[in-house]
C-alpha positions in Angstrom: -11.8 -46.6 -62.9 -13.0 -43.3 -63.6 -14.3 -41.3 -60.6 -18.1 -40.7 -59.8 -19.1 -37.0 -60.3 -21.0 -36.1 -56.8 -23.3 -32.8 -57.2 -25.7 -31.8 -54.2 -27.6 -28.9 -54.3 -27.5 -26.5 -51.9 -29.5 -27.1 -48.6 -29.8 -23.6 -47.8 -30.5 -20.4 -50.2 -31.3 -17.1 -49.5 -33.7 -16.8 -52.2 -36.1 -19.4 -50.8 -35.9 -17.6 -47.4 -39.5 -15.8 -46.0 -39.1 -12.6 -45.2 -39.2 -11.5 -41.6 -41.7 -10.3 -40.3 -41.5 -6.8 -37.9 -44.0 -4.8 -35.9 -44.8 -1.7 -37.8 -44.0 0.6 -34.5 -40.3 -0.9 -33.8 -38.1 1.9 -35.1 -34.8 1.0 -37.0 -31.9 3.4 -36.6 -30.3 5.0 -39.2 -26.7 4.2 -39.1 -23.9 5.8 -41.9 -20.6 3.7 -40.9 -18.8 6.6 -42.7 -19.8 9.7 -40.8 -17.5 7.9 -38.0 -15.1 7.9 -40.7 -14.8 11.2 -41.3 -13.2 12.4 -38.2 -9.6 12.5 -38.3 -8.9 12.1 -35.0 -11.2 9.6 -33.7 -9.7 7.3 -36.5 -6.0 8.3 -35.0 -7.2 6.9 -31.2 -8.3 4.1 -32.6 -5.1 3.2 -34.7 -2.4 4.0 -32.1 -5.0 2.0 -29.5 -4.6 -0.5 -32.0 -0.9 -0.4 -32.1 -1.2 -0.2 -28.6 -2.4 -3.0 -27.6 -0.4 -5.1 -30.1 -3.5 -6.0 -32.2 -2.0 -5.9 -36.2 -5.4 -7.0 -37.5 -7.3 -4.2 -35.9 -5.6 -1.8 -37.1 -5.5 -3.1 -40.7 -9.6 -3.8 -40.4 -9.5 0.0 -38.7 -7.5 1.5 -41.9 -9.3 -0.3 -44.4 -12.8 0.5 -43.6 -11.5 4.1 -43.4 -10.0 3.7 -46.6 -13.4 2.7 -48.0 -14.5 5.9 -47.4 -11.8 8.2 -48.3 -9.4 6.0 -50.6 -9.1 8.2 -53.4 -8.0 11.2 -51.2 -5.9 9.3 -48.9 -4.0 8.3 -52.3 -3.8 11.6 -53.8 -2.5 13.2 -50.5 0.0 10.4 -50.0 1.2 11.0 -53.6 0.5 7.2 -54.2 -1.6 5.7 -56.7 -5.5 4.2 -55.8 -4.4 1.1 -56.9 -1.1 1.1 -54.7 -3.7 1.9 -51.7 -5.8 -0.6 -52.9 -3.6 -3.2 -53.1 -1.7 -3.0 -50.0 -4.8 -3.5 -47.8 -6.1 -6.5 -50.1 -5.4 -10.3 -48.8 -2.9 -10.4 -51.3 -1.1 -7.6 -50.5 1.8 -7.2 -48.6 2.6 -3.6 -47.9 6.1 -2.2 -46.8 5.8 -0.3 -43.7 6.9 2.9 -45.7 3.3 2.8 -47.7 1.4 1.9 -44.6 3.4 4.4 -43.0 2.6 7.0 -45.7 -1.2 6.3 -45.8 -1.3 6.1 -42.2 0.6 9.7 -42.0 -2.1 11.0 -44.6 -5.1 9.5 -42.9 -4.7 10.9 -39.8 -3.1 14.7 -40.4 
């Protein structure tokens, strides 16, 4: 018996969604993530907080969005390739601890 082919479409799409509506006077900040990014030291804290408080996924979360922002020169300075950066903070990467230790050692001298 061969088996029934069940298709739905989607209940929900963005496309289809009204834009909201705001007053004209509410003011929206400006944020740039990677201005908080830039500073060496505030990125340090928060790693060795991280480390700290024995929370691995922070600090993985912490050094990739920092690595976002300054990948290709955290690579160069660590003498390691972009890709090698790039892959060791992907989900299927699995980094040795002497890359992380290198990138960390880059990102935050």
């Amino acid at each position: 018996m061969p088996k029934k082919k069940t298709s739905k479409k989607p209940s929900f799409c963005f496309k289809s969604m009204q834009p909201a509506k705001t007053k004209k006077k509410a003011g929206v900040l400006k944020h740039d993530p990677s201005k908080s990014f830039k500073n060496r030291k505030e990125v340090a804290i928060s790693l060795f907080l991280c480390l700290e408080e024995n929370d691995p996924e922070s600090f993985i979360e912490i050094l990739d969005a920092y690595l976002d922002v300054n990948r290709r020169e955290i690579a160069r300075r660590a003498k390691l390739s972009r890709t090698t950066v790039q892959n060791a903070f992907s989900k299927k990467g699995n980094p040795t601890i002497r890359t992380i230790a290198q990138i960390v050692h880059e990102a935050v001298a």
